[in-house]
C-alpha positions, 0 to 999 in steps of 0.5 A: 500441502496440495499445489498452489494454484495462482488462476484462482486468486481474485484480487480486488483493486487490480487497476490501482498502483499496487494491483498493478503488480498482480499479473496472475488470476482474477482480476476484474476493474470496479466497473465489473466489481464494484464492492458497494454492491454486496449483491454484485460481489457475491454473485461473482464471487459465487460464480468464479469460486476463488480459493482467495481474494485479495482486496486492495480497493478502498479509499486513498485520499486520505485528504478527503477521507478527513473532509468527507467522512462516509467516503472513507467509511463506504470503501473501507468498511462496508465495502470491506464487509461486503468482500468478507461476506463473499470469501465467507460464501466459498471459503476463501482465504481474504487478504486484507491491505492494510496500512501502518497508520492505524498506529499512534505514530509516537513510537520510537521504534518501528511497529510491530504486529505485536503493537495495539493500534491506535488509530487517529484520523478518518482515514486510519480509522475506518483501515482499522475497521476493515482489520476487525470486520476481515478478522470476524467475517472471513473464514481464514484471512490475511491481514497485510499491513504496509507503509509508504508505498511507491509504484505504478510507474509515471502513469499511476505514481502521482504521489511523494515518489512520482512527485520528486521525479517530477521535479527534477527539472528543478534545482532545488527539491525540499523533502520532510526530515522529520516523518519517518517510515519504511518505504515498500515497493509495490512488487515486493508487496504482491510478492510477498502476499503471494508467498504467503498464499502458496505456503498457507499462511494466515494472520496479521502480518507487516511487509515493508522493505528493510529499513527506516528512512525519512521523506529526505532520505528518499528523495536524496536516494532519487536525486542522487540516482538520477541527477546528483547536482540538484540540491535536496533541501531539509524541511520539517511539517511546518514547511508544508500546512498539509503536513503538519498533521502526519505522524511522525513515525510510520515504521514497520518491522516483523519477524514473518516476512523479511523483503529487501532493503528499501535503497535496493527496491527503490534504486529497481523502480526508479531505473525500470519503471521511471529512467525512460520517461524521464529521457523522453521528457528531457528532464534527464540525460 
């Protein structure tokens, strides 16, 4: 196996949460890379010659993905065609993120890469597209499937993670009993990738943290770092309107990669990344 060469690795979507956790090769903001340009992609691509991208843009407001249709195409299709076609031109290998919402959500156990997709919504959809276009296109590829993701730190987590910190100035906090998932931090996620790329290995793979937890169990683990005092109340979908669509069971497991159990991962990024500016704003001790 020759030597690994982290410096020529291009990831795509470096400023986003996730891509927060690549701190090695390319990695060039959408003002210099946008990949709805095809043009643009492939004379950088072309230019730079990575062994392999890592494509992490796309779109993520899965909201608006269901209101607005070709917001969602655009990024997750032909933008994700437009980076194939570029790996396509100098041979490398595409890593494709990828998320476990292309499944039913009906399972009663957690997914595996052995599962069919069955995508319901814009959202999953389109992912499910930029899978099959990765998979045709690109010469040699990854296809890296994850699930409820948590990162970024208070500057980029402005979803469930980074909402419950926030409310623990509260004295109460409701949390979902009822959706299930397996939460994955976003380091481990790189990490992971990472790995895979130094030991060649290609295919559809899950990486998730071990373990299947629910949008409770996740808050409870916070407050309970953090603050113990305050009460994590149980709630189900039709506590919230916007929730009443979610699948029920977002689980991942796999037999390729093996990550750390979700408490430990979860206890490490609340603690590095969230304890300081929690202080700074009084809302702990």
């Amino acid at each position: 196996m020759k030597q690994f060469d982290d410096s020529k690795v291009l990831t795509i979507g470096a400023g986003g949460m996730v891509g927060s956790y690549v701190d090695f090769g390319l990695r060039p903001d959408s003002a210099a890379l946008n990949i709805l340009h095809k043009e643009e992609v492939l004379r950088y691509v072309q230019k730079h010659a990575p062994t392999a991208i890592i494509h992490l843009a796309g779109a993520t407001d899965m909201t608006r993905a269901e209101e607005d249709p070709l917001y969602a195409y655009e990024r997750n299709v032909r933008g994700t065609y437009n980076v194939a076609c570029a790996a396509r031109e100098v041979g490398a290998t595409m890593v494709y993120a990828s998320t476990s919402r292309i499944f039913d959500g009906d399972k009663k156990t957690s997914y595996t890469e052995d599962d069919v997709p069955e995508p319901e919504t814009q959202y999953a959809r389109t992912k499910y597209f930029g899978e099959l276009i990765t998979q045709a296109t690109a010469p040699k590829y990854i296809i890296a499937r994850t699930s409820w993701v948590f990162g970024g730190g208070p500057k980029s987590d402005n979803k469930f993670y980074g909402n419950i910190l926030k409310q623990l100035d509260q004295p109460e906090i409701v949390a979902l009993s009822d959706v299930y998932g397996s939460p994955t931090y976003g380091k481990d996620y790189i990490a992971a990738i990472k790995k895979m790329l130094e030991e060649e290995q290609t295919g559809i793979v899950h990486i998730a943290n071990k373990g299947v937890a629910s949008r409770y169990d996740l808050a409870h683990h916070m407050v309970q770092q953090l603050k113990p005092d305050i009460l994590v109340k149980k709630v189900n979908r039709s506590f919230f309107a916007s929730a009443t669509n979610l699948p029920t069971n977002e689980s991942i497991s796999s037999v390729r990669c093996a990550l750390r159990p979700w408490q430990e991962a979860l206890t490490e990024y609340v603690e590095a990344e969230w304890s300081s500016y929690l202080q700074s704003d009084k809302i702990i001790s």
